[in-house]
C-alpha positions in Angstrom: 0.0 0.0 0.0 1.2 3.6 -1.1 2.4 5.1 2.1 2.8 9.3 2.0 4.9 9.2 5.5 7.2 7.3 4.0 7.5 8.6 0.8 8.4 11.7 2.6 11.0 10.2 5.2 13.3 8.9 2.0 16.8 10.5 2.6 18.0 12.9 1.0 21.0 11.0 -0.5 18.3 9.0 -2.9 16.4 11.8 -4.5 18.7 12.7 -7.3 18.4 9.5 -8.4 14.5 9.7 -8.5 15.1 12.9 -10.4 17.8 11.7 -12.7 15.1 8.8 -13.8 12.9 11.1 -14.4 14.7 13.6 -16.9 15.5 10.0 -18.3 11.6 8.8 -18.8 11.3 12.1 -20.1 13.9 12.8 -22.5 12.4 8.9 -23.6 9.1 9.8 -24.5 10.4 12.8 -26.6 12.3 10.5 -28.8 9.5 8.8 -29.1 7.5 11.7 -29.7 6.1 11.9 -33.4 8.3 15.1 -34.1 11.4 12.5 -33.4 10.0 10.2 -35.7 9.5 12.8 -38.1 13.5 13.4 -38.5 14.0 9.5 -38.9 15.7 9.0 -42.6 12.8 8.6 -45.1 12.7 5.2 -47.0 15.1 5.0 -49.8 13.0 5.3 -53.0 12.9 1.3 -54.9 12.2 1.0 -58.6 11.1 -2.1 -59.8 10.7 -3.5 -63.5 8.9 -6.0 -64.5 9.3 -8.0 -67.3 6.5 -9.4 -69.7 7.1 -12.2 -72.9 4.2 -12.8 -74.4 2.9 -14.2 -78.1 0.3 -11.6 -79.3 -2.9 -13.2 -81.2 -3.3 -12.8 -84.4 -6.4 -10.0 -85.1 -10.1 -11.9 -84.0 -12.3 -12.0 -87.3 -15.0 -9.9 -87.3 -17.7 -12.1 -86.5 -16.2 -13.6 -83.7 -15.8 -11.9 -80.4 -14.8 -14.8 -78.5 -11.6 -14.5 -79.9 -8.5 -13.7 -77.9 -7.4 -9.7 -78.8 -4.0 -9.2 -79.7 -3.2 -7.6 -76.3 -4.5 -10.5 -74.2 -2.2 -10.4 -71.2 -0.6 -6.9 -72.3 -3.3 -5.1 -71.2 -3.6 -6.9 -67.8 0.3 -6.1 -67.1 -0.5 -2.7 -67.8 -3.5 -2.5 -65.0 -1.2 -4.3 -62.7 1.6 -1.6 -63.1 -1.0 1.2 -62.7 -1.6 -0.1 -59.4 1.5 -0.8 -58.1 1.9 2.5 -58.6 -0.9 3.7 -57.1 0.2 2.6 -54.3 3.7 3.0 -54.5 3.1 7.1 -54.3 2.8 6.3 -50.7 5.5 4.5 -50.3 8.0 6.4 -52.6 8.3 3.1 -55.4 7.9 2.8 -58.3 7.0 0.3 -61.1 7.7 0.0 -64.5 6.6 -2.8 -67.7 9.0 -3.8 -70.4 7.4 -6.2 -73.0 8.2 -8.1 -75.1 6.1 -9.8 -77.9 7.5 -12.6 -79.6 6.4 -13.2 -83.2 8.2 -13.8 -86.9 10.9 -11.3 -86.3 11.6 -12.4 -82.9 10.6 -15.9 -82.1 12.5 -16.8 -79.5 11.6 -16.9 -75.8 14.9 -17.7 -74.2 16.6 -14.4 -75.9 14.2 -12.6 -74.9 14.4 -13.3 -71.3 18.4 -13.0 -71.4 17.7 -9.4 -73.0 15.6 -8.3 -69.8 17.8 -9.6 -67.4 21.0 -8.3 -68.8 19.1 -4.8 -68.3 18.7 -5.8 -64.9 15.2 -7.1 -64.8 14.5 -9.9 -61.8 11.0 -10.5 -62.5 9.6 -12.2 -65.4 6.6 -12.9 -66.3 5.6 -15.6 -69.1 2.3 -15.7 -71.0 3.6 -18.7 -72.7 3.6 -22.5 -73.4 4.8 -24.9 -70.9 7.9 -25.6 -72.6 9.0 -22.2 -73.3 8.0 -22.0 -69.5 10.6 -24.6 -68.8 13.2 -23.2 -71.4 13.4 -19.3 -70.2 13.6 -21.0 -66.7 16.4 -23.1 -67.2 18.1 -20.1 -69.1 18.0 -17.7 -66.3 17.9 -19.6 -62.8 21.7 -18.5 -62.4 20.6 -14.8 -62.4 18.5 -14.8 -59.4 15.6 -14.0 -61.6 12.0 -15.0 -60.3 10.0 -16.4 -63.4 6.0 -15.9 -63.3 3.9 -18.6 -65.3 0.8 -16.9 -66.2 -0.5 -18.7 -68.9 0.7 -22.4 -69.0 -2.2 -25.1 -67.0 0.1 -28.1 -67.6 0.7 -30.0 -64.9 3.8 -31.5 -65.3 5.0 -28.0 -64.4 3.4 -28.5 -60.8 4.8 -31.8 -60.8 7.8 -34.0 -62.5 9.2 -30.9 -64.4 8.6 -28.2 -61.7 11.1 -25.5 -61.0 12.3 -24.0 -58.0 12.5 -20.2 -59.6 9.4 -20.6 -61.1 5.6 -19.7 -59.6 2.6 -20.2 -60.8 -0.4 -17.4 -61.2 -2.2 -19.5 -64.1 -4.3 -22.4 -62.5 -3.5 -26.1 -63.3 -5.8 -28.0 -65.4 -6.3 -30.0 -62.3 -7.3 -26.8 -60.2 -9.8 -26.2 -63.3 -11.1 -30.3 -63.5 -11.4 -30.3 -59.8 -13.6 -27.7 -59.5 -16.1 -28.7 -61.9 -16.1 -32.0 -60.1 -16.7 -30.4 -57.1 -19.9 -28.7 -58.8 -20.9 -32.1 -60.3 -20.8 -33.5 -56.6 -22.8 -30.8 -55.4 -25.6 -31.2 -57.8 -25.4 -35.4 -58.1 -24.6 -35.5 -61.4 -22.3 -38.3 -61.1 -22.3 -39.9 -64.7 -19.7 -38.4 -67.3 -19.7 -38.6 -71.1 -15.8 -37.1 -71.9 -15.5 -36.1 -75.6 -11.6 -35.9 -76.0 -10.1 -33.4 -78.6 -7.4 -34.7 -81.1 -4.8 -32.2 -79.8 -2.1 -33.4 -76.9 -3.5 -30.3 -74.9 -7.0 -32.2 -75.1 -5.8 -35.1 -74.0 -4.1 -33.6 -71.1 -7.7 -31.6 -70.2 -9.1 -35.2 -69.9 -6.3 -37.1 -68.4 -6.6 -34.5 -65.8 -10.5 -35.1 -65.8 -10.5 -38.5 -65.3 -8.0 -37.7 -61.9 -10.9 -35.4 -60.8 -13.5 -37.6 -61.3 -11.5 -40.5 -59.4 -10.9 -37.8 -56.3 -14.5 -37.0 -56.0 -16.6 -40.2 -56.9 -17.7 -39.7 -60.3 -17.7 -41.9 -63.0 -16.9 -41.8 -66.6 -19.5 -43.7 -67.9 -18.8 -43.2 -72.1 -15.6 -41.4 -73.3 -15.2 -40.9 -77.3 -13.0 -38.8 -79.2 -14.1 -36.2 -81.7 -13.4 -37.2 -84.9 -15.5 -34.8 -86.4 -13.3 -31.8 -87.2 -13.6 -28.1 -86.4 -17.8 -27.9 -86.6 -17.6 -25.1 -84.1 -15.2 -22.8 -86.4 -16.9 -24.0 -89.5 -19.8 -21.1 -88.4 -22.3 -23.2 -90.4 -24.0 -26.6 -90.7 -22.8 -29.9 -92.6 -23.1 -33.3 -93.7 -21.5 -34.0 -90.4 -24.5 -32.7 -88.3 -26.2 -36.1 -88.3 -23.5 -38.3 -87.2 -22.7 -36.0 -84.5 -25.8 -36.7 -83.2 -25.8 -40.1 -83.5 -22.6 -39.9 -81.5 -24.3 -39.0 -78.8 -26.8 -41.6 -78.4 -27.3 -44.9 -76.5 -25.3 -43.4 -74.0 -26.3 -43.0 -69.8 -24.2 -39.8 -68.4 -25.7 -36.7 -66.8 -23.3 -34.4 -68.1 -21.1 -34.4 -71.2 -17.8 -32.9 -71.0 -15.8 -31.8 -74.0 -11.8 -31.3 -74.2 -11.3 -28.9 -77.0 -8.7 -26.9 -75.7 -8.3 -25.0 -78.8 -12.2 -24.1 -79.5 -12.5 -25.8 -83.0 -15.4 -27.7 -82.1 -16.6 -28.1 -78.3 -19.2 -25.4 -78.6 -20.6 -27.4 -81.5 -22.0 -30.2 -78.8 -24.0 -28.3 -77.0 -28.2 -28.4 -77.9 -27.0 -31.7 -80.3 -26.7 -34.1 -78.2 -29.4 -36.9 -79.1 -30.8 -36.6 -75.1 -31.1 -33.6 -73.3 -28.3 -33.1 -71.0 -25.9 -30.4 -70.1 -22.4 -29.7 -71.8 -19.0 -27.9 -69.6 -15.9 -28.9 -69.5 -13.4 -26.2 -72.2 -16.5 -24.6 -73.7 -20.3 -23.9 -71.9 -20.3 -24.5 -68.5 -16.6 -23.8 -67.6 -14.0 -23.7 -64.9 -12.1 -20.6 -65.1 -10.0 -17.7 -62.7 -12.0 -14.7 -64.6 -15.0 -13.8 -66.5 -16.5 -10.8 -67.3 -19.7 -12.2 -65.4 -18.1 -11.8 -62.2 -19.1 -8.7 -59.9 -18.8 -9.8 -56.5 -15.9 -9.4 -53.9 -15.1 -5.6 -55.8 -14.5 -7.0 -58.9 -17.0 -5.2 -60.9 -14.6 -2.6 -60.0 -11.7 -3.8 -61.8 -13.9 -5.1 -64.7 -14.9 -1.3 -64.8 -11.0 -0.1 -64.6 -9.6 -2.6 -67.2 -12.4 -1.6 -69.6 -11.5 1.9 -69.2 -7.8 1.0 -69.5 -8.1 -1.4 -72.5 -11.4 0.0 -74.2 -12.7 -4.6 -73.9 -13.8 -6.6 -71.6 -11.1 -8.4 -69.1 -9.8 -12.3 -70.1 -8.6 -14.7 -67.7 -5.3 -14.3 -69.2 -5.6 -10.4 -68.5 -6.3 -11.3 -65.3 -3.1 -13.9 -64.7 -1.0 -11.6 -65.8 -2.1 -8.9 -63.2 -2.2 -10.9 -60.6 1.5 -11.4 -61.2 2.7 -7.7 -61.2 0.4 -7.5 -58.5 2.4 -10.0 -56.4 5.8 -8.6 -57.4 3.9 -5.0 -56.0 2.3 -6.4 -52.9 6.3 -8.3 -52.3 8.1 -5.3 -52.6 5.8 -2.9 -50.2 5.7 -5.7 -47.6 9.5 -6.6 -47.3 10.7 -2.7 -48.6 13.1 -3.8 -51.1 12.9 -5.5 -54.7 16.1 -8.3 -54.4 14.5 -11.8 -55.5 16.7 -13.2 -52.4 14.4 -11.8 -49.9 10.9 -12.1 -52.1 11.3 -15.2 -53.1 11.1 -16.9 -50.2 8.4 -14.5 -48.8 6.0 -15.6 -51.7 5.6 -18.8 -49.7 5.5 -17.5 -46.5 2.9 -17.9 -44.5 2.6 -14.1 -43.8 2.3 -13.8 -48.1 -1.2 -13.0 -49.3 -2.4 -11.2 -52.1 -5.8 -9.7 -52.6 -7.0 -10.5 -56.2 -11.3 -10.0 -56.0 -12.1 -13.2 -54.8 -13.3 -12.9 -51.4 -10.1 -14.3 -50.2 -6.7 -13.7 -50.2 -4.4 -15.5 -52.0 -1.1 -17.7 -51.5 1.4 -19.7 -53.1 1.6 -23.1 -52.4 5.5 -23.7 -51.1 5.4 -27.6 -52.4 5.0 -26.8 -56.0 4.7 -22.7 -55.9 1.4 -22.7 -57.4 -1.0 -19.8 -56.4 -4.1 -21.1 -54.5 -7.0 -19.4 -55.5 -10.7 -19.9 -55.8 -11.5 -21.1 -59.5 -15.5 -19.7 -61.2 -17.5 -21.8 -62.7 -19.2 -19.7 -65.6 -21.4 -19.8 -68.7 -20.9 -17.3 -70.9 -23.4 -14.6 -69.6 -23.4 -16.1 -66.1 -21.9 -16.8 -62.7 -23.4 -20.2 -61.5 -20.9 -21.4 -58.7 -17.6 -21.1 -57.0 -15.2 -23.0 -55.8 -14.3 -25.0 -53.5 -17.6 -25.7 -52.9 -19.0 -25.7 -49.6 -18.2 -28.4 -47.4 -15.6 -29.2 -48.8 -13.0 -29.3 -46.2 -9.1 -29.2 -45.9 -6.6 -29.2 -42.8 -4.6 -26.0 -44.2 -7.2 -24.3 -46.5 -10.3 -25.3 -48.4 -8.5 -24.3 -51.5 -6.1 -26.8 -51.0 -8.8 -29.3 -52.3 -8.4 -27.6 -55.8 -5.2 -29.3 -57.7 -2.9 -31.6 -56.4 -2.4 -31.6 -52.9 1.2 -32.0 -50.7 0.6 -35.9 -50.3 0.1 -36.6 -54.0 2.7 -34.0 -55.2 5.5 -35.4 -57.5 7.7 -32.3 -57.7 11.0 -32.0 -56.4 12.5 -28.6 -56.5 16.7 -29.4 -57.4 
């Protein structure tokens, strides 16, 4: 108990020190005052470039709007810069794009990727086929140079041919299977027709299927391929339209699911099948990380920016692409410097997210450096359901139950 009498009855001998404590508490809190902070060296000012290969498309014909523009991906790097920046103002860095877009004159990837990082650039970001994936990786992982795949779903580059200096922003094709299984689950349609493409891409859409459909208890029931050529591009009836009826009948499924990869013909099945049933898979009801159909979570806000930016409508490659500037931004702010030594290893921290519109932040998985992230399932005019579906459950995070998991994973970073 506080006693005044002897507070009072200290000797003399001890009250300088109670006074020198004092000044010191004192002289304390005015270095900690905000006018002390205010004389504290300002951050050093950081700029950052990222680089962006790419393969522009040729022009869409005029009749078909479906068709990837020529800036596919361009334009979403350019939205991503814009708002690194805007928030860099605040935090005195800055951001810069140089591009690249490969074609006749210059075809090569790899050169490409040594010209930016002889410049200096650390951050690449590839809207490119696996193997060119695989190629500018190999090319540059003595650099220090942290290589963004924003356009390859293969998942060999997840698995046996995975790279330690490469991550992921483009889902796998089993992220993209696995959630329209989910959906299947959800609405006990259990029985699969898959319609396989000619293409090796098609067949690894359906391989990766058939792993979905294993993981979540469904069964193929029928699987043909499509021996019928390019009906969808063909933008007109044939000889062929009977037959492809036919093909479809006899057959017990609930849904039919086409791999057509490359659009020549999967939007051709849907209203012919001989029995009324529902098509998704590549085209009509599809798995996807982006479609112009999606409004919630503040997303109709950056629908509304990139139109304003890009004068179209944004793609899911638009959308890849930003979300890996985005990540390089959201890196550098959070750690206050741009060496890929120190945001490398951050990407798959734990303390890593990245807001991207949808509803949850997002993170890279550190087994295979893939980003998780939840995957829409769309038709073409509407949002009908997202995954992971609810109730479907995981130890770490639901999203882990998109894509191949740390149990089943065959990659081993060297």
């Amino acid at each position: 108990m506080h006693d005044p009498a002897h507070e009072m009855a200290l000797p003399r001998a001890t009250r300088p020190d109670f006074l020198r404590s004092t000044i010191a508490a004192g002289a304390f809190l005015v270095l900690a005052s905000p006018v002390a902070r205010a004389q504290q060296p300002a951050p050093q000012p950081i700029d950052t470039h990222v680089g962006l290969i790419y393969r522009p498309q040729p022009a869409p014909s005029s009749y078909d709007a479906e068709a990837a523009p020529e800036d596919e991906g361009l334009a979403g790097a350019k939205m991503g810069i814009a708002d690194n920046n805007t928030t860099g103002r605040f935090t005195k860095q800055t951001f810069a794009l140089d591009e690249i877009a490969l074609g006749d004159e210059r075809p090569d990837a790899v050169a490409a990727a040594k010209d930016l990082v002889a410049k200096g650039l650390r951050y690449l970001v590839l809207a490119l086929p696996a193997d060119s994936v695989l190629a500018v990786a190999d090319a540059v992982k003595d650099t220090g140079a942290v290589v963004f795949n924003a356009g390859a779903s293969d998942d060999r580059l997840r698995g046996t041919d995975c790279r330690a200096n490469v991550f992921h922003v483009a889902p796998s094709r089993a992220m993209l299977t696995d959630a329209l299984a989910q959906y299947l689950t959800v609405m006990r349609w259990r029985k699969i027709f898959l319609i396989v493409g000619p293409t090796d891409a098609d067949k690894a859409y359906a391989d990766a299927l058939r792993n979905s459909a294993r993981k979540f208890a469904l069964k193929v029931t029928a699987e043909k391929p499509w021996t019928f050529g390019p009906l969808a591009k063909a933008r007109g009836d044939t000889p062929t339209r009977a037959e492809a009826m036919v093909f479809t009948r006899g057959l017990d499924y609930d849904m039919a699911i086409v791999a057509d990869e490359e659009g020549d013909w999967g939007d051709y099945v849907s209203y012919r099948t001989f029995d009324p049933r529902p098509v998704g898979g590549t085209q009509a009801l599809t798995p996807t990380t982006w479609s112009p159909v999606l409004e919630t979570w503040g997303a109709a806000q950056a629908q509304n920016r990139f139109r304003r930016l890009a004068s179209r409508l944004m793609r899911p490659l638009d959308y890849q692409v930003w979300a890996a500037v985005r990540t390089v931004g959201d890196a550098v702010t959070a750690k206050k410097t741009n060496d890929p030594a120190v945001l490398a290893p951050y990407l798959v921290d734990p303390a890593f997210n990245l807001p991207a519109y949808k509803g949850v932040s997002l993170s890279f998985r550190p087994w295979d450096h893939q980003l998780r992230q939840p995957i829409i399932v769309v038709q073409p005019k509407a949002l009908v359901s997202v995954a992971p579906e609810q109730g479907f459950l995981h130890q770490r995070t639901p999203l882990d139950t998109l894509g191949v998991d740390l149990p089943e994973t065959t990659c081993k970073f060297q």
